[in-house]
C-alpha positions in Angstrom: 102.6 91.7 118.0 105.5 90.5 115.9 106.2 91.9 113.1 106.4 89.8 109.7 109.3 87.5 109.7 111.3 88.4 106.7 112.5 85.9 104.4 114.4 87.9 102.6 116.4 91.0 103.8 114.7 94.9 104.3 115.8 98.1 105.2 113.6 100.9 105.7 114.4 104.3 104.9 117.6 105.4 104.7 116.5 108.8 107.4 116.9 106.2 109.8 120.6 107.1 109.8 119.9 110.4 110.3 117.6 110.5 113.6 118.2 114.0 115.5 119.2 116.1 112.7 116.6 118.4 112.9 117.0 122.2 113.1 116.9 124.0 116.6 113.0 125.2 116.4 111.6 121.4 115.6 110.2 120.1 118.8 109.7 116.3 118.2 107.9 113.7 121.0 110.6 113.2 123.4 112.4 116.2 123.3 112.9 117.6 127.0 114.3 121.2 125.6 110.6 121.7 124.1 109.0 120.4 126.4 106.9 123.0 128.5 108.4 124.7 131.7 112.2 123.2 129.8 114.8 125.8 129.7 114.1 127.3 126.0 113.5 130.2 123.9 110.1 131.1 124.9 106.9 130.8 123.3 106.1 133.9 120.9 103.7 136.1 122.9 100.1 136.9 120.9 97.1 139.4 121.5 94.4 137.9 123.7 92.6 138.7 120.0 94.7 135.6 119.0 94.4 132.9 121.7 91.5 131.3 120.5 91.7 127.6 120.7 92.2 125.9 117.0 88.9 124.1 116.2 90.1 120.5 117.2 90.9 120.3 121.0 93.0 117.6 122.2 92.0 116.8 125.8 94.2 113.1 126.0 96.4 110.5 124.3 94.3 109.2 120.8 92.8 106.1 121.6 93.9 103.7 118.2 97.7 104.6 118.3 100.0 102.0 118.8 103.2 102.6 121.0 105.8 101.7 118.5 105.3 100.4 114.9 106.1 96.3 116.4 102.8 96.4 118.2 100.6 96.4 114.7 98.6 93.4 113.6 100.4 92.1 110.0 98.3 92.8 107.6 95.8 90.4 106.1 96.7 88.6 103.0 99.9 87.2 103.3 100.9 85.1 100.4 101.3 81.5 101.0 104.5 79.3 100.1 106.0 79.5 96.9 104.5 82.9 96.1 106.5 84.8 93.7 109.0 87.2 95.1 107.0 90.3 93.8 103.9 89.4 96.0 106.2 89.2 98.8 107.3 92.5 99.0 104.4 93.7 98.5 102.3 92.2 101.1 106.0 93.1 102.9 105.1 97.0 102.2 102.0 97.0 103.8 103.7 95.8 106.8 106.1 98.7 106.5 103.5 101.2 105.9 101.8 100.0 108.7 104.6 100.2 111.4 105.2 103.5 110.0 100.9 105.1 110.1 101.0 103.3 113.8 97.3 103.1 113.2 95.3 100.4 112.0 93.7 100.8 108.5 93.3 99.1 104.7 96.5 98.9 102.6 96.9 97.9 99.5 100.2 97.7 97.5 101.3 97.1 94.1 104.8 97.2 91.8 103.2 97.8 88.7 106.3 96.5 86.4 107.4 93.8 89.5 110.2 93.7 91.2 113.6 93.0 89.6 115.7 90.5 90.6 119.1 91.7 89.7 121.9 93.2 92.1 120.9 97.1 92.4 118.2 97.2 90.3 115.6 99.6 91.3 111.6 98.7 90.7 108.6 101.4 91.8 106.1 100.4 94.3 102.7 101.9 95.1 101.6 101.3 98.5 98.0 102.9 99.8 96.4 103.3 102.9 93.2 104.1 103.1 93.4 105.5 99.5 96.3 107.8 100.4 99.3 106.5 97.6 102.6 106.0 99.3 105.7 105.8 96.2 108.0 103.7 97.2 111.5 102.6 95.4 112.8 99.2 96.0 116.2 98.7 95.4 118.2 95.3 95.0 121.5 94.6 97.4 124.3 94.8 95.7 125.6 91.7 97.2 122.4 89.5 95.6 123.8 86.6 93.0 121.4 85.0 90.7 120.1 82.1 92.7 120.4 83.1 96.3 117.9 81.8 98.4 117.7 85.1 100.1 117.3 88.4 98.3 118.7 91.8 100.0 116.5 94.9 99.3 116.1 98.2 100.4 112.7 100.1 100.5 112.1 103.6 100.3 109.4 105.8 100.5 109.0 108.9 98.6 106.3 110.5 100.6 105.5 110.6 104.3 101.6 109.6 105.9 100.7 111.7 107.6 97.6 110.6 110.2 95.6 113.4 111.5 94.8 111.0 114.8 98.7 110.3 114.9 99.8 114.0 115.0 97.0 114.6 117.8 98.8 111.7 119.5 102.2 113.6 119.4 101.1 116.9 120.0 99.6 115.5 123.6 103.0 113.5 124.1 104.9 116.1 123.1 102.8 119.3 125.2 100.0 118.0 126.9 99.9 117.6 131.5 100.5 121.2 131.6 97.8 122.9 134.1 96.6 126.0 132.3 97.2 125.1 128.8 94.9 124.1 126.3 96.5 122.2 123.1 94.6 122.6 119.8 95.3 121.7 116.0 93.8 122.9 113.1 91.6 120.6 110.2 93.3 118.2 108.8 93.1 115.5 106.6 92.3 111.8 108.1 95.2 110.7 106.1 97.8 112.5 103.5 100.4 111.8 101.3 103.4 114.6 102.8 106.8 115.8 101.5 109.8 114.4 104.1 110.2 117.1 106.4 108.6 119.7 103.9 105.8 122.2 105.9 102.5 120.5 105.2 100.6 123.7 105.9 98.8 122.2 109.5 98.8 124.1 112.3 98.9 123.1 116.0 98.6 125.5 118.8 99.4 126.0 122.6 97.5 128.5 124.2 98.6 129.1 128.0 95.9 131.0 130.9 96.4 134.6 130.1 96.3 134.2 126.7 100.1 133.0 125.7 99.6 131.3 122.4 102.3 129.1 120.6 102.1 128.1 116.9 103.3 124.6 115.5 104.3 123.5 112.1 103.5 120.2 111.5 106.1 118.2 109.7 106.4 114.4 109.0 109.3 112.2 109.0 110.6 108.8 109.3 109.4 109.1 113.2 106.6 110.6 112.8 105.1 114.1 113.3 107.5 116.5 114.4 106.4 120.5 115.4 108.3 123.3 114.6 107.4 126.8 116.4 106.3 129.6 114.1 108.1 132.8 114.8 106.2 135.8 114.9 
């Protein structure tokens, strides 16, 4: 479904810019070179001792996961004509927050102080879903003049959601169709506020027949999950 038409200008984060900088051992969806049976460093070999499954299997694609952020629903509540310019970038938030989870669930935003409406002024944003706080920082244009009908701004997030049924997603696009492997991740939250790019401490794991195990990293960024392989 479409999107919500902007009446004013928005520009998501600026990582955007920076799609495919990653370092040489992050295997994100997509990627052909991690992709098993590709032509790349090998998966770190483990004692059969170690090739237990993690407890959450993933047998399939996760049924709730849209293809791209444009195919979620807008979320309820949009403010009617003549709202102020605060409530519209809040309800605009959600919609961000939304493309970005992939998943449907309750949001909720707020700019505590409101948003100014001066030419790089910078305003803070909370934006939740399902309870999990999202920081974000919206930022004026530069080129905005007291009195434009439309108002440039950039929003940024501070943290990254992470969705626990969104990284299962990944990990099957990303490793799954493979006779003789299983693909496993460890507990996770439902939902969590992450660092960009930081290690969140969640595991995923490969484990091929004959007990070849591979260890994943999960990571979150403007794209989504990402999986870098733990070395041994």
């Amino acid at each position: 479904m479409r999107r919500i038409p902007r009446l004013f200008l928005g520009v998501t984060a600026a990582a955007l810019l920076i799609a495919g900088c990653g370092s040489e051992d992050e295997a994100a969806p997509g990627d052909p070179a991690d992709k098993p049976g590709a032509a790349s460093s090998p998966a770190p070999a483990r004692s059969t001792a170690d090739a237990d499954p993690l407890p959450v299997r993933i047998t399939g694609p996760q049924q709730g996961v849209a293809a791209s952020g444009s195919d979620m629903e807008d979320p309820p509540g949009r403010p009617g004509r003549g709202a102020d310019f605060t409530s519209q970038v809040e309800y605009a938030l959600q919609g961000d927050l939304l493309s970005d989870a992939r998943v449907e669930g309750r949001t909720t935003a707020v700019c505590p102080d409101g948003v100014t409406r001066k030419a790089n002024a910078s305003s803070a944003c909370i934006v939740t879903y399902e309870g999990v706080e999202i920081p974000y920082t919206v930022t004026i244009g530069e080129s905005y003049e007291e009195g434009d009908v439309l108002t440039p701004y950039r929003a940024e997030p501070k943290k990254r959601l992470l969705l626990a049924k969104r990284v299962h997603d990944a990990f099957w696009e990303q490793f799954g169709g493979s006779a003789g492997m299983t693909l496993s991740c460890a507990d996770m939250p439902v939902a969590e506020a992450v660092d960009e790019g930081a290690p969140t401490g969640h595991l995923c794991r490969t484990v091929r027949d004959g007990g070849r195990v591979a260890d994943y990293e999960v990571t979150v960024d403007s794209y989504g999950p990402r999986f870098g392989r733990v070395q041994d």
